[in-house]
C-alpha positions in Angstrom: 22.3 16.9 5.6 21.3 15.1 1.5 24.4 13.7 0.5 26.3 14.3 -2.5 24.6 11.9 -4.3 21.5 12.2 -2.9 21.7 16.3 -4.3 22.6 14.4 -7.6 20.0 12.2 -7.7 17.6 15.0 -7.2 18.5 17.0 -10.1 18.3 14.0 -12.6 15.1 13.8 -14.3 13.4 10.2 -15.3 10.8 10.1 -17.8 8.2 7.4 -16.7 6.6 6.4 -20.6 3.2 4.6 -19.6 1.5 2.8 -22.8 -1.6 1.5 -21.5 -2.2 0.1 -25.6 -2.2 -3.3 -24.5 -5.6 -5.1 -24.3 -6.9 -4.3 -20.7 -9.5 -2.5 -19.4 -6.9 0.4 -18.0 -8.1 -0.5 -14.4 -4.5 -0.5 -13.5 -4.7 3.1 -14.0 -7.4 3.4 -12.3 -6.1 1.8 -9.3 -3.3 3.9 -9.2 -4.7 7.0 -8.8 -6.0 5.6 -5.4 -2.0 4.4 -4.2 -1.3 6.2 -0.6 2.5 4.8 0.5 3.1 6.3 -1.5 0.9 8.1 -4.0 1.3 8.5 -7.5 1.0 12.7 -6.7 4.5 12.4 -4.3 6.2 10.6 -7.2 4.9 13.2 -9.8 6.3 16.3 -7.7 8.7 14.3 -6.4 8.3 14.9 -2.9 10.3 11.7 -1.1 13.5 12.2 0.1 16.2 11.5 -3.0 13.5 10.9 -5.4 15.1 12.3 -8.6 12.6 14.4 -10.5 9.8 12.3 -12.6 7.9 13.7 -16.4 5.0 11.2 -16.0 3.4 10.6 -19.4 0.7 8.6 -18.4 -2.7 8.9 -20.6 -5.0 9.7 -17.1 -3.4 12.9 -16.1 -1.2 14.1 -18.9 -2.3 17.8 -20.0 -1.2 17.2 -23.3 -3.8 14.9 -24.2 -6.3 17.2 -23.8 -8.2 19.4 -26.4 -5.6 21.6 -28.2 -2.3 19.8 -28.8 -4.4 16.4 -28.4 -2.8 12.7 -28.7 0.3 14.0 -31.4 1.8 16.3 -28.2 2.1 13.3 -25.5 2.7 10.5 -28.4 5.9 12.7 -29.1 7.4 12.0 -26.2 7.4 8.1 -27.1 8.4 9.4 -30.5 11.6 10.8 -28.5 12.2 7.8 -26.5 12.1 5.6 -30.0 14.7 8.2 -31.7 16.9 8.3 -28.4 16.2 11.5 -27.5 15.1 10.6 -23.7 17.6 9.4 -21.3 16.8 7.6 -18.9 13.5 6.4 -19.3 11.3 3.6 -17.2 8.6 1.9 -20.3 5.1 1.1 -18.5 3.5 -1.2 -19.9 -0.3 -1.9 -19.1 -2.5 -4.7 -21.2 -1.6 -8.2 -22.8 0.4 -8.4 -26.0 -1.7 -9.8 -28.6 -0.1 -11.7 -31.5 -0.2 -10.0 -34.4 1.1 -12.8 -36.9 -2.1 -14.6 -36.6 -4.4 -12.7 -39.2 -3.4 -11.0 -42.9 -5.0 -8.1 -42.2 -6.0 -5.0 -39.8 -4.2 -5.6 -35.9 -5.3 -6.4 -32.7 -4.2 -3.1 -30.9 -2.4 0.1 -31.4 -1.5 3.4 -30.0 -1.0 6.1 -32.4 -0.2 6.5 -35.8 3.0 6.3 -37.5 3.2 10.2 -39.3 5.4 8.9 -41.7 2.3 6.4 -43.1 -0.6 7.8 -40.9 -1.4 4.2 -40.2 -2.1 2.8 -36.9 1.5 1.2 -35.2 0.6 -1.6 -33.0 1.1 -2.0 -29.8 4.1 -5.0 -30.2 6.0 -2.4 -32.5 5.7 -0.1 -30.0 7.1 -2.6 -27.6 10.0 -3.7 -30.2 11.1 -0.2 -30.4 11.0 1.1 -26.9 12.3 -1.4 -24.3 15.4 -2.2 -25.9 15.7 1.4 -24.9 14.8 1.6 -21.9 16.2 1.9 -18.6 13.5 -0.7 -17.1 10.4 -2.3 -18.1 7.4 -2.6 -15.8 4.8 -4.8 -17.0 1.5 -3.8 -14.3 -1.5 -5.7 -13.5 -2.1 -9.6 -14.6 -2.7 -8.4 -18.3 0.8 -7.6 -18.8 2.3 -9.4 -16.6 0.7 -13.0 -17.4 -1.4 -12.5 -20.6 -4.9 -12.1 -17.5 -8.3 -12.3 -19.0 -7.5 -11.9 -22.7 -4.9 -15.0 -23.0 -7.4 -17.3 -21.6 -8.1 -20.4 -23.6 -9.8 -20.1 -26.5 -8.9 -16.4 -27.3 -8.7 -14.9 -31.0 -5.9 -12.9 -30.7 -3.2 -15.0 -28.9 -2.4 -12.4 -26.1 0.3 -12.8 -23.8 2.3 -11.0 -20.7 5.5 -8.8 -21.8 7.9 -11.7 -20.5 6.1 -14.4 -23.0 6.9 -11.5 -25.7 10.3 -10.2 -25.1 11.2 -13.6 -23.3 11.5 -14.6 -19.8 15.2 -13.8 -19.8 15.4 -10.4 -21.3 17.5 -8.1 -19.7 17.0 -4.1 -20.4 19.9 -1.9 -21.7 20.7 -1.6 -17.9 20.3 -5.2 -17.4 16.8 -4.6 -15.2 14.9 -8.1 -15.5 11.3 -7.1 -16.8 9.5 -6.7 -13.4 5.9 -7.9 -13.1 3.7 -6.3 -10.9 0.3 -8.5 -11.5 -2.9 -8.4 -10.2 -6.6 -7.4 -11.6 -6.2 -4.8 -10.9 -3.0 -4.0 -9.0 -2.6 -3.2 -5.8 -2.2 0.6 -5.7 0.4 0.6 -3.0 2.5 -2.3 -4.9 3.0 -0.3 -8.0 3.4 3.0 -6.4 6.1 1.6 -4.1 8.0 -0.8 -7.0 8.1 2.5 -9.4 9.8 4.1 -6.1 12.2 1.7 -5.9 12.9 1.7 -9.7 13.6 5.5 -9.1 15.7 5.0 -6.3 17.7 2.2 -8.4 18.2 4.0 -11.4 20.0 6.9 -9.5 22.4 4.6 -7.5 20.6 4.8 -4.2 19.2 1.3 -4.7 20.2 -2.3 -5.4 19.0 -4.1 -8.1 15.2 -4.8 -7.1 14.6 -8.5 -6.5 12.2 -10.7 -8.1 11.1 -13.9 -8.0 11.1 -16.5 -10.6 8.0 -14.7 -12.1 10.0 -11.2 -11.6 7.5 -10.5 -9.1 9.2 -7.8 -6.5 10.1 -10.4 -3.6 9.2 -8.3 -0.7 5.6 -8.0 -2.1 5.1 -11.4 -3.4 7.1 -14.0 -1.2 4.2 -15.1 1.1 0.8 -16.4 0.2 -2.5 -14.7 0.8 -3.1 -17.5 3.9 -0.3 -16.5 5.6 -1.5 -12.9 6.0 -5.0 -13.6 6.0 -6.7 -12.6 9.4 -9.0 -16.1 8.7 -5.8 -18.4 8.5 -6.6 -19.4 12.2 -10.0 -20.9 11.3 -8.0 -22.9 8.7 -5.8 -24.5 11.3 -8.9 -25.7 13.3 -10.9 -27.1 10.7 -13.5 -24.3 11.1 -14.9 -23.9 7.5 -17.5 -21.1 6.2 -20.2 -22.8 4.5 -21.9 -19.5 3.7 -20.5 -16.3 2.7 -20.9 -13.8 5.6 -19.2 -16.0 7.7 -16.0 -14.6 9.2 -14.5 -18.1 8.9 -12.0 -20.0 6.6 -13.7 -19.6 3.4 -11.3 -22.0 1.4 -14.5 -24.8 1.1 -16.4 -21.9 -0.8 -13.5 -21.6 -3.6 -10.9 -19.5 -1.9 -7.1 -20.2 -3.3 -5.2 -18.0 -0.6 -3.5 -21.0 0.9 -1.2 -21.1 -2.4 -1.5 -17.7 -4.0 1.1 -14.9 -3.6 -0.1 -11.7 -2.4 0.0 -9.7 -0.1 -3.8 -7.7 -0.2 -5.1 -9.3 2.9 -2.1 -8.3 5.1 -1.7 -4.5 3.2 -5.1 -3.9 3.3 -6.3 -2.1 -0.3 -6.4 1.8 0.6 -5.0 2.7 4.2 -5.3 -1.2 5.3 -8.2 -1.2 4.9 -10.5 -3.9 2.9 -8.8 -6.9 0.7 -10.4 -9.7 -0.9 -10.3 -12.3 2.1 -10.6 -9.2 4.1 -13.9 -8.3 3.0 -15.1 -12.1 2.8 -14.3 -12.9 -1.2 -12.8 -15.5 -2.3 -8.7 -15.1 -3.5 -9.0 -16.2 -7.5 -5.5 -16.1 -8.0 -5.0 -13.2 -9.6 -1.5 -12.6 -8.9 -0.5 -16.1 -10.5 0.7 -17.1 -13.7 -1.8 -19.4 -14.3 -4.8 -17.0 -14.2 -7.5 -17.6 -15.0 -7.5 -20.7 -16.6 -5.7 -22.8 -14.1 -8.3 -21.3 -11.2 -11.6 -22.2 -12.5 -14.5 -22.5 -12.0 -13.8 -19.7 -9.4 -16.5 -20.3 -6.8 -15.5 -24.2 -6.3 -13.4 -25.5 -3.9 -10.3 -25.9 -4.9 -8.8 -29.5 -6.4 -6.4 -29.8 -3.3 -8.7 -28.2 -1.5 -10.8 -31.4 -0.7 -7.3 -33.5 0.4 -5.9 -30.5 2.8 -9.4 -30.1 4.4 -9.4 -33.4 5.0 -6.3 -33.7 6.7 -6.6 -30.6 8.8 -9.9 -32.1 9.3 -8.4 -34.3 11.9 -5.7 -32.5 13.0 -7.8 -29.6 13.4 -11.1 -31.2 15.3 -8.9 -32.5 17.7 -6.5 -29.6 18.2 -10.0 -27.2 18.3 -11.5 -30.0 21.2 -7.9 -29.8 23.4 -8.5 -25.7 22.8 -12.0 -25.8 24.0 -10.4 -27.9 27.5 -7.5 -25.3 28.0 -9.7 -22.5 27.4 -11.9 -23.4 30.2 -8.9 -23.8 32.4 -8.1 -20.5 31.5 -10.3 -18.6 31.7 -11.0 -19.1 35.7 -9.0 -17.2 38.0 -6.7 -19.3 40.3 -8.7 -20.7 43.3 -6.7 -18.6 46.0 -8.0 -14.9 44.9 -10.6 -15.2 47.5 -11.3 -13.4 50.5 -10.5 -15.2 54.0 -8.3 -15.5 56.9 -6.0 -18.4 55.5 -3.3 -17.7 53.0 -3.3 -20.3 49.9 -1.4 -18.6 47.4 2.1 -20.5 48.2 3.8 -18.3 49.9 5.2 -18.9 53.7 4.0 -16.0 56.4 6.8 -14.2 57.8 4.2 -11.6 59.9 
């Protein structure tokens, strides 16, 4: 039997406010669409067990941005969220934040029009409005977690995750921390399961979500891609890919996992199935802060990559040779499963 407050949550509706204005390539989105545990279609309809009802305005399936009411219809409901008029309400956030103090004229990026002035608002004033309103903040995929491709040295525009705008230490009206979900792009699964568990917090039927110091969700972030990575065996014996196609370690051919958070080669992409290491690419780091910069060039070994091979070198060629002698000791049966008159297993003949 739903309990009390199980009946409650149900009947309380969330609107999920996804501005996907920031600079990206909206393949967050994208990857969404493909989430299975759950997917974005059993949030939407809200067909999990106390999931409180859910208006999704999210530019890839919203009706209203189609033909006849067109972008003012869906930028109305942000329009509502800015005046107060939505409670609760979870901000989505998908792109980098570029800096718009840096030039004296035009901006960067924006996402709508102001109908007071009919000129573009950017997507930082969106940001400035909204999530000080806001129940929670979700900044998905490395762009808006980390500042990704766009905040890469050298950039024009000074781009940068949600935490490096708001601050590292910004707390939503409901004290949420912002919570990060990175990648490039996300792992459907890892979004569709942290908005769950948003839902279920924001209703009562949750604790607040934990996160790591880089308000990654802890459960899907707190091991590294070489301790789920089916190859992680090869690592401990020395036993390098120098090729691609090789099932084999590949960390000698640039492959960060031993250091990287993320949990893609354990969870699979769709169904468990494929995964960078998985598949036999390389881990980049795309779930770290420090990408991409710190994880260049990408198809190099890795800086501490040439110590730790070297010292599992040894361990490992000698722990692979004492394999190779229990192995063949192994896999012989024992010498008295033979037929004959004589019993040699051990035991004393009481017939």
């Amino acid at each position: 039997m739903p309990t009390a407050e199980t009946l409650k949550a149900e009947e309380t509706l969330i609107h999920v406010l996804w501005m996907n204005a920031g600079l990206s390539c909206d393949g967050d989105s994208v990857a969404l669409t493909a989430s299975t545990q759950p997917s974005i279609e059993e949030i939407a309809l809200g067909a999990l067990p106390g999931l409180p009802k859910v208006a999704v305005h999210w530019p890839l399936i919203d009706f209203e941005c189609g033909p006849r009411g067109g972008a003012d219809d869906f930028l109305e409901w942000f329009f509502k969220a800015d005046r107060g008029e939505l409670e609760p309400f979870v901000l989505v956030v998908e792109g980098s934040i570029p800096n718009e103090s840096l030039k004296d004229e035009g901006y960067w990026c924006g996402f709508g029009n102001n109908p007071d002035t009919g000129q573009p608002m950017t997507t930082s004033e969106w940001l400035d409005r909204l999530a000080p309103k806001a129940t929670a903040v979700v900044a998905v995929g490395t762009c808006a977690t980390y500042g990704g491709i766009h905040a890469m040295a050298g950039n024009p525009t000074g781009a940068m995750g949600v935490p490096d705008y708001l601050g590292w230490e910004w707390r939503s009206k409901a004290d949420v921390p912002i919570v990060c979900v990175p990648g490039c792009p996300i792992h459907p699964d890892n979004l569709s399961e942290t908005l769950t568990y948003l839902l279920y917090m924001a209703t009562g039927q949750a604790p607040m979500i934990p996160l790591d110091e880089a308000l990654r969700p802890t459960w899907l972030f707190g091991a590294t891609v070489h301790e789920g990575c089916d190859r992680a065996g090869y690592y401990e014996q020395a036993d390098f890919a120098t090729e691609y196609g090789s099932p084999k370690c590949i960390v000698k051919l640039g492959c960060w996992g031993p250091v990287v958070k993320c949990n893609v080669p354990k969870r699979g992409w769709i169904n468990g199935v494929g995964g960078c290491p998985n598949v036999g690419g390389i881990c980049i780091g795309c779930t770290m802060p420090g990408f991409p910069d710190k994880f260049m060039p990408f198809m190099d070994e890795p800086p501490g990559g040439h110590f730790s091979t070297g010292v599992i070198g040894l361990y490992g060629t000698a722990i692979r040779n004492l394999r190779r002698i229990t192995g063949r000791t192994v896999d012989k049966e024992p010498k008295w499963r033979q037929p004959g008159k004589e019993l040699t297993t051990g035991a004393t003949r009481t017939w």
